[in-house]
C-alpha positions as CSV (number, residue, x, y, z in Angstrom):
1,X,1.9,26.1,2.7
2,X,2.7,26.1,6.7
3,X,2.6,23.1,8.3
4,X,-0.3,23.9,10.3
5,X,-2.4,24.9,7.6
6,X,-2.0,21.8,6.2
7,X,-3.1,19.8,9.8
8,X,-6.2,21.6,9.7
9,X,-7.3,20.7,6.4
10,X,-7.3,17.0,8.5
11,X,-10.2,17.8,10.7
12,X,-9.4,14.4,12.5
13,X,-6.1,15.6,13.8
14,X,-8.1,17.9,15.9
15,X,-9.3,15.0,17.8
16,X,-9.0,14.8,21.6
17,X,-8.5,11.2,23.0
18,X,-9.3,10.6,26.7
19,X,-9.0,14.8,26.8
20,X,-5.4,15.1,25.5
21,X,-4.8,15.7,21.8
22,X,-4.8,12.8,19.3
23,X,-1.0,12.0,18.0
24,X,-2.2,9.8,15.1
25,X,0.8,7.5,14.2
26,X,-0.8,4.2,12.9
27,X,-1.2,5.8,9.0
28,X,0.7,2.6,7.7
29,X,-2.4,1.1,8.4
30,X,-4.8,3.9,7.2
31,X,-4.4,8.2,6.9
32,X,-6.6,10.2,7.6
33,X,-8.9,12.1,4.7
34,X,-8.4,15.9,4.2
35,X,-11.7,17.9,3.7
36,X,-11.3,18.3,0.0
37,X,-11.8,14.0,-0.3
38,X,-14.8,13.8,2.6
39,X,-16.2,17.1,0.8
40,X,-15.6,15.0,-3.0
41,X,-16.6,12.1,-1.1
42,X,-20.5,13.9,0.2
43,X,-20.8,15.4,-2.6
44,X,-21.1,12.9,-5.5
45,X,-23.1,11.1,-2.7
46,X,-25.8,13.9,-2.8
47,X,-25.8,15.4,-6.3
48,X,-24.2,12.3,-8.7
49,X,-25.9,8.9,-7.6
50,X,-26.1,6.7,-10.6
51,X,-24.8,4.2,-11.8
52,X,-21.8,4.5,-14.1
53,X,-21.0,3.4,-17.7
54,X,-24.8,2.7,-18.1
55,X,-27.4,5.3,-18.8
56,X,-27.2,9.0,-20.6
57,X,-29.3,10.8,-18.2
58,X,-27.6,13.7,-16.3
59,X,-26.6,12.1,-12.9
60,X,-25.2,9.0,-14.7
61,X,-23.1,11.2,-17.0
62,X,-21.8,13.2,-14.0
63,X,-20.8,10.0,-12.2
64,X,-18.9,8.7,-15.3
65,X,-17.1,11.8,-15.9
66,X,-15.8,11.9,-12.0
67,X,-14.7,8.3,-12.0
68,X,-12.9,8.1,-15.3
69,X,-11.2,11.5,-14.8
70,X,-9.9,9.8,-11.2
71,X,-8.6,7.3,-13.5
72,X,-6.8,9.8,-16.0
73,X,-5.4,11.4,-12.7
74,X,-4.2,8.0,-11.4
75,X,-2.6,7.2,-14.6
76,X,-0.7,10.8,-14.4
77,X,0.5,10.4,-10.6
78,X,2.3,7.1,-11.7
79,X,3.1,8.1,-15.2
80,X,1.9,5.0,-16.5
81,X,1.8,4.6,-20.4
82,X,-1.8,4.4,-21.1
83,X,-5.0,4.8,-19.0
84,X,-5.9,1.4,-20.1
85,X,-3.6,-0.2,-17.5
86,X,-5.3,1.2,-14.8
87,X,-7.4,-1.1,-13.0
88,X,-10.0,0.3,-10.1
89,X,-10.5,-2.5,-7.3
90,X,-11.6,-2.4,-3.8
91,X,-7.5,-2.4,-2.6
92,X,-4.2,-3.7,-2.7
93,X,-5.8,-7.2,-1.2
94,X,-8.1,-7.3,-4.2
95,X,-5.2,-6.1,-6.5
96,X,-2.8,-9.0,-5.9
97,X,-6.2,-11.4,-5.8
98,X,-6.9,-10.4,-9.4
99,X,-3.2,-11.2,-10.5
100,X,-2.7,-14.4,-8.9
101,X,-6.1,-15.5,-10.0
102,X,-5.8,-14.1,-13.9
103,X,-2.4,-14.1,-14.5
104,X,-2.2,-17.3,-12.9
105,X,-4.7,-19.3,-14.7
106,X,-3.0,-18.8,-18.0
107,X,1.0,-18.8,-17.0
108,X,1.3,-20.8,-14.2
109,X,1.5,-24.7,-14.3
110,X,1.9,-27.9,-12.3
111,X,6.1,-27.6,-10.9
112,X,6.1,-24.1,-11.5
113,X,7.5,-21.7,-9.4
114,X,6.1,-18.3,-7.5
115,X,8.7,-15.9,-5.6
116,X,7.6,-13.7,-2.7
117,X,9.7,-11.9,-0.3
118,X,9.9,-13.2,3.4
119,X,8.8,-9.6,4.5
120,X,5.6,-9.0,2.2
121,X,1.9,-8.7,3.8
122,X,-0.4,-11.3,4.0
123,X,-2.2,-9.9,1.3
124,X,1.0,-10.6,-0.8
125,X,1.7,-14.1,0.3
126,X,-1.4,-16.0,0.9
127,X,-3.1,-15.1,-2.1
128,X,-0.1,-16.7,-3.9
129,X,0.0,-20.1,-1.7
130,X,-4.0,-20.1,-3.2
131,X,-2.3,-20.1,-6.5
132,X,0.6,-22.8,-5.8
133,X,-2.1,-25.3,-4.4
134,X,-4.8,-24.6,-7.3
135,X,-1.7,-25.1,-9.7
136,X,0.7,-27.3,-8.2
137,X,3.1,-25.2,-8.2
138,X,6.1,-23.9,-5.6
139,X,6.1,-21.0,-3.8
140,X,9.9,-20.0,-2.8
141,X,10.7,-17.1,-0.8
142,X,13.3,-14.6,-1.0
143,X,14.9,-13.8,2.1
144,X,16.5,-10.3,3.5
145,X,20.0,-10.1,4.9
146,X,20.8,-8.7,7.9
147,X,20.0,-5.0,6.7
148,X,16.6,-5.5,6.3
149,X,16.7,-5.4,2.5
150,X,15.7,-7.6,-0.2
151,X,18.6,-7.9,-2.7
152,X,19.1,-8.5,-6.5
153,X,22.2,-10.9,-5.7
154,X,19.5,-13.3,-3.8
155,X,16.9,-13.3,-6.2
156,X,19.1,-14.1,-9.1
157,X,20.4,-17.2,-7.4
158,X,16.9,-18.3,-6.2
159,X,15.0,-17.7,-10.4
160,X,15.0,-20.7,-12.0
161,X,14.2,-21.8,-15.1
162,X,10.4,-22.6,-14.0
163,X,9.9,-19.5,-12.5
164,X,6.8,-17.1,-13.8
165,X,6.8,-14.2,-11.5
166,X,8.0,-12.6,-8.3
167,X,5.9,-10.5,-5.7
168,X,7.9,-8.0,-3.5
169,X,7.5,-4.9,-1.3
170,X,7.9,-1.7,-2.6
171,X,8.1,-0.6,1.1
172,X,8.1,-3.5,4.3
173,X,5.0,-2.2,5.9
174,X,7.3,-3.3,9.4
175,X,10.6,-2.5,8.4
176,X,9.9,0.9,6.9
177,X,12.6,0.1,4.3
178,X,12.4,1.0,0.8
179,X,13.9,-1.8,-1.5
180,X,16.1,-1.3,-4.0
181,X,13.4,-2.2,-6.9
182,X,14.2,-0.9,-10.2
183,X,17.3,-3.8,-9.9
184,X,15.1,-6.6,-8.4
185,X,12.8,-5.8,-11.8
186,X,16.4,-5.7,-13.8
187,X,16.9,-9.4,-12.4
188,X,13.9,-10.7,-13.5
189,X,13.6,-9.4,-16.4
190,X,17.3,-10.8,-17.7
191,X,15.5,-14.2,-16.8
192,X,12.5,-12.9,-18.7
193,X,10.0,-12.9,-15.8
194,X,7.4,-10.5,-14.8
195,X,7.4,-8.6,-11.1
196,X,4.3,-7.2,-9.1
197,X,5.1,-4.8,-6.6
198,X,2.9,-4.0,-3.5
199,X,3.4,-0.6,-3.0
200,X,0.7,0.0,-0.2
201,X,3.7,2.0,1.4
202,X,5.7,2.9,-1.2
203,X,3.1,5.4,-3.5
204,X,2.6,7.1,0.1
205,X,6.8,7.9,0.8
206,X,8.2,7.4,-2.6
207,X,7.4,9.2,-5.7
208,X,6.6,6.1,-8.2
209,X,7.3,6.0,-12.0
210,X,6.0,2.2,-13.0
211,X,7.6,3.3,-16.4
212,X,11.3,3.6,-15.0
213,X,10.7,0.9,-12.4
214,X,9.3,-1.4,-15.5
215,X,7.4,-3.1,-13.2
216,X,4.8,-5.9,-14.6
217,X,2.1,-4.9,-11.9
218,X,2.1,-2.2,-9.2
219,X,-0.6,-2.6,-6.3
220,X,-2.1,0.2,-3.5
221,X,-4.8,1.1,-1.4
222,X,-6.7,4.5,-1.6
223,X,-7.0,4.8,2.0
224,X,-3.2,4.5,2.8
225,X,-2.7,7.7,1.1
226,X,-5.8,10.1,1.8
227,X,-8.7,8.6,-0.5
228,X,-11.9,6.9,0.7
229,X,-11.8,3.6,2.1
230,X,-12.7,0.1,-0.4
231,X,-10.5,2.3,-3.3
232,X,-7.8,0.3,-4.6
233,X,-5.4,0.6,-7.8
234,X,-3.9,-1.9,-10.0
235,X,-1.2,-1.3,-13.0
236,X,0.0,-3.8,-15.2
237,X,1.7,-3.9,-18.6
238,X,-1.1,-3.8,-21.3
239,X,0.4,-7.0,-22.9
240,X,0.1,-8.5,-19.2
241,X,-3.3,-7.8,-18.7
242,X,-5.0,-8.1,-22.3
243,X,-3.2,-12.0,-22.3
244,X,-5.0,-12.2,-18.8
245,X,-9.0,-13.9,-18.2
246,X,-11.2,-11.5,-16.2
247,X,-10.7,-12.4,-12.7
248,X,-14.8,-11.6,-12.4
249,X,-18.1,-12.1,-15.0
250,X,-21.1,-9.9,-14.9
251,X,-22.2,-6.6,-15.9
252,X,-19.6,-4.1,-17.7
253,X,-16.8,-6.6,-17.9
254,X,-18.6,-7.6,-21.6
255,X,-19.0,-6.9,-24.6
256,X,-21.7,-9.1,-25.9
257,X,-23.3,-11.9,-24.0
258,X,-24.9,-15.1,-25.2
259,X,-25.5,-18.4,-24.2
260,X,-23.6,-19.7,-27.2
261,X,-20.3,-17.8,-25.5
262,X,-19.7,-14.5,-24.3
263,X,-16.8,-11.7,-25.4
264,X,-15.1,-9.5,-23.2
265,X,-14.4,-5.7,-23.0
266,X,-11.9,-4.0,-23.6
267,X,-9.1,-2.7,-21.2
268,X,-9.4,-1.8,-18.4
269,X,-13.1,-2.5,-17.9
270,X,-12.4,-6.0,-18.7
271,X,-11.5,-6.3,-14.8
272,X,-14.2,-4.3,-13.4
273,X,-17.4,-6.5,-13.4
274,X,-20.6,-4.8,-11.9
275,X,-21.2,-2.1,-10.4
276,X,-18.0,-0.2,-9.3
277,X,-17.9,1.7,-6.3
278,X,-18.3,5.5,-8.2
279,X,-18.7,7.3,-4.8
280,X,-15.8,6.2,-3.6
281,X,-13.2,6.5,-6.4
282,X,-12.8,10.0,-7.3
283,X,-11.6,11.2,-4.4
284,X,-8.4,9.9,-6.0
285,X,-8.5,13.2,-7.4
286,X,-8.0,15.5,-4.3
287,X,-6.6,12.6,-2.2
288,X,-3.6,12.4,-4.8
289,X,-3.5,16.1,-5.4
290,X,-3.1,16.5,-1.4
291,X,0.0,13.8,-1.5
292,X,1.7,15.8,-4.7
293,X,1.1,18.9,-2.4
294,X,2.7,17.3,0.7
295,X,5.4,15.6,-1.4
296,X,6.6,18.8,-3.2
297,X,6.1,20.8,0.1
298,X,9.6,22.4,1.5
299,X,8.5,22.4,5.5
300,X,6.8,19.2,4.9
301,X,10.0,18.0,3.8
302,X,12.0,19.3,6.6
303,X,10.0,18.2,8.6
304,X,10.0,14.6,7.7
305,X,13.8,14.3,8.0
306,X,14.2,15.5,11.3
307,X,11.2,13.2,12.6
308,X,13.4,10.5,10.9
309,X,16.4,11.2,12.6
310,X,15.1,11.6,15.9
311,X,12.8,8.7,16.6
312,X,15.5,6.5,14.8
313,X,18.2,7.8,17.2
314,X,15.9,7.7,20.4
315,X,14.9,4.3,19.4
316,X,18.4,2.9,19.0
317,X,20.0,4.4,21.4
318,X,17.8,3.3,24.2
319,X,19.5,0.0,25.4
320,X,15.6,-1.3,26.5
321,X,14.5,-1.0,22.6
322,X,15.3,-3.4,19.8
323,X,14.4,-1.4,16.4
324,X,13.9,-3.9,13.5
325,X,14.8,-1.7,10.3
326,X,17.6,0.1,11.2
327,X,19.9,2.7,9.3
328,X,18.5,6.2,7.5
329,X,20.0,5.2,3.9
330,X,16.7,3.6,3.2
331,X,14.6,4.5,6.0
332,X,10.8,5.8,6.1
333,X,9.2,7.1,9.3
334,X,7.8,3.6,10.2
335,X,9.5,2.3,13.0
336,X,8.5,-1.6,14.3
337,X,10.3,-2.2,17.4
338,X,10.3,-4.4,20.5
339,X,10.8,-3.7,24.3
340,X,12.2,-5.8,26.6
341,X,9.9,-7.0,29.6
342,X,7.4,-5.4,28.8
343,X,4.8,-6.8,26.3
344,X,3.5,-4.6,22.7
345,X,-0.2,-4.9,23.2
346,X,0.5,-3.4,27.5
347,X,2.7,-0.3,25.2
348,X,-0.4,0.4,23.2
349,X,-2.7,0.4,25.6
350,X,-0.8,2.4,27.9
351,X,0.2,5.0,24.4
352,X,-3.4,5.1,23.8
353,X,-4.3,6.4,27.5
354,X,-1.7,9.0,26.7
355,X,-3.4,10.2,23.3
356,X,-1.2,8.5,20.7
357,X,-2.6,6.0,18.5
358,X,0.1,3.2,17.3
359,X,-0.2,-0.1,15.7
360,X,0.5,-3.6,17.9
361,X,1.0,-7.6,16.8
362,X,1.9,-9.2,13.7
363,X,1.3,-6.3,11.1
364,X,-0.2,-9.0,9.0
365,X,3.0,-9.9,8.2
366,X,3.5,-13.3,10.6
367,X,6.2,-14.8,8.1
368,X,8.2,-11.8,8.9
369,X,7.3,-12.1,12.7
370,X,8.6,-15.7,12.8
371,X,12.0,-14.1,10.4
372,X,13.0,-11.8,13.2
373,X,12.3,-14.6,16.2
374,X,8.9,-12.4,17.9
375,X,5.7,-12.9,18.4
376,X,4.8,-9.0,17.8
377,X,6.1,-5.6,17.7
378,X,4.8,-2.1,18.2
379,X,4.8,0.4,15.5
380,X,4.7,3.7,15.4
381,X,3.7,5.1,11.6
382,X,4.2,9.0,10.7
383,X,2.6,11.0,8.1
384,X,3.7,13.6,6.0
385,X,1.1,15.6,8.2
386,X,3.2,14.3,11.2
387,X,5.0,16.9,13.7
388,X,8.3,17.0,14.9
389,X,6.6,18.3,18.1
390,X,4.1,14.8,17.7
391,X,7.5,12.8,17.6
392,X,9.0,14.7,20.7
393,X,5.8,13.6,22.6
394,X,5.8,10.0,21.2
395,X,9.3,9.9,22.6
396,X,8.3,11.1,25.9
397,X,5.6,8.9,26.7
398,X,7.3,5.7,25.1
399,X,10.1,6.2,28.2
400,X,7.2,6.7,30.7
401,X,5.2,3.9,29.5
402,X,8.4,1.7,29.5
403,X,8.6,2.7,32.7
404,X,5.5,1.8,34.0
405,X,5.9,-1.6,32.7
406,X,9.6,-2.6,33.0
């Protein structure tokens, strides 16, 4: 499929911005939806609105059948085990949320200790230091050496004995740098502790087997890679998460109710009380059908690369740029970078004027901020969907906008 046949199945890449064409490059944050997920998306909306898992009418069926076949195709894209140990949430923030909160209550005690990575999203740190202060226990972090990674050496020397599980990035949403995770996993699990992975960015660049990573948990967002916004995934072990307490009570996490006690469901709709949000998630369907495609794609592929290596060799060769997350080895085309004299948010702006849409500030990811010694940076996010030709122009009006400002 050509490259530009693919764009147009995007309809918001054919967006004009103060009447130049849009060069989206903030999809770390969110991608855009093809047709086939708004088209899934309207159409369950107009012909299949019922509730699922309920009633036996028609409509209700319909529903059930789209949002448990999502899961089937969810459990296929990361080749998980069983279709049990796929959770539905509302995102990654809600994924981690769950764990903390579940898998907390039952393994973590008082002087216990949680591991997360100094580059991990807010979402994978705070809901943590929730956990430590409800527990009493102590959260440590792993750092990253001076090539951006996290590595197996440093974790084994910071697991200790109290230790119940480590959180880490598949993918640093700033760094754009994949970490080497099948060995962080082997580390823990030698010490016999479990690993959740965010991998927000890491099910968008990296094709992800949770069976060959053995990862405890694995974490993402539906609208990071193509599907309708408030989708979110979760993957654990089934031992993990049949040892774990709902994380919510009401309707469809049951199985019988009383007021002498109540019992729980079975997997997985133990962990998804009330009513879910069945519009929404089977446009994991065609939104993960459309990532296979681009994945598996030869241009797309081609493509990619040579985006890579030109915005990371424009970006370090210009003496005016600092680019945090250097080096191709282990590189994806997110690039967080700083200018000097000239402040990220005044970039943006200036980018935005120009048609092209990047991130600027924290990234959620202070800790990190306050790791490299700034206050910000500006990011610049590409897509498989992405142009070289985009790229070029990014280029070109990052120099003019430094310019302006420097």
């Amino acid at each position: 499929m050509s490259l530009s046949l693919i764009r147009s199945d995007f309809p918001a890449l054919g967006a004009q911005v103060y009447g130049k064409p849009l060069v989206y490059l903030d999809n770390a944050a969110t991608a855009q939806r093809s047709l086939s997920v708004i088209a899934c998306q309207k159409a369950l909306a107009e012909a299949s609105n019922a509730n699922i898992h309920r009633a036996v009418h028609r409509l209700a069926v319909e529903a059930t059948e789209a949002y448990e076949g999502a899961r089937d195709r969810v459990r296929a894209f990361l080749n998980a085990a069983a279709r049990e140990e796929i959770v539905f949430t509302s995102g990654a923030t809600h994924a981690v949320n769950l764990v903390a909160f579940s898998y907390g209550q039952v393994f973590v005690n008082e002087g216990d200790e949680v591991i997360v990575g100094v580059t991990e999203h807010h979402s994978n740190i705070v809901p943590w230091q929730m956990l430590c202060e409800r527990k009493k226990a102590v959260l440590k972090v792993l750092d990253i050496r001076e090539d951006g990674l996290l590595h197996p050496e440093d974790l084994e020397k910071l697991l200790s004995a109290r230790t119940k599980i480590v959180a880490i990035s598949h993918i640093s949403n700033v760094l754009g740098l994949v970490n080497p995770v099948r060995e962080l996993v082997a580390v823990c699990h030698k010490a016999g502790v479990p690993v959740l992975v965010d991998g927000a960015q890491g099910v968008v660049h990296e094709p992800v087997d949770v069976q060959a990573l053995d990862c405890d948990f694995y974490v993402f967002s539906g609208h990071k890679i193509y599907a309708a916004t408030g989708t979110g995934v979760l993957y654990g072990k089934r031992r993990w998460l049949e040892a774990m307490p709902p994380y919510m009570g009401g309707g469809e996490m049951i199985e019988t109710v009383k007021f002498s006690g109540t019992t729980y469901a079975p997997l997985p709709m133990k962990f998804e009380a009330g009513t879910q949000n069945f519009n929404a998630a089977p446009t994991w369907v065609p939104a993960l059908d459309c990532a296979q495609r681009l994945r598996e794609d030869e241009e797309v592929k081609r493509e990619q690369a040579a985006i890579l290596a030109l915005v990371h060799t424009k970006l370090t060769e210009d003496k005016r740029i600092t680019l945090f997350g250097k080096g191709l080895e282990h590189k994806v085309p997110v690039f967080s970078f700083a200018v000097e004299g000239a402040h990220h948010e005044d970039l943006a702006l200036i980018l935005d004027k120009m048609g092209i849409a990047v991130r600027s500030g924290q990234m959620c990811a202070e800790p990190l901020m306050d790791r490299l010694g700034v206050t910000g940076l500006l990011r610049a996010s590409f897509a498989p969907y992405n142009t070289v030709a985009e790229a070029e122009y990014f280029v070109k009006c990052l120099d003019k906008a430094i310019d302006m400002l420097v």
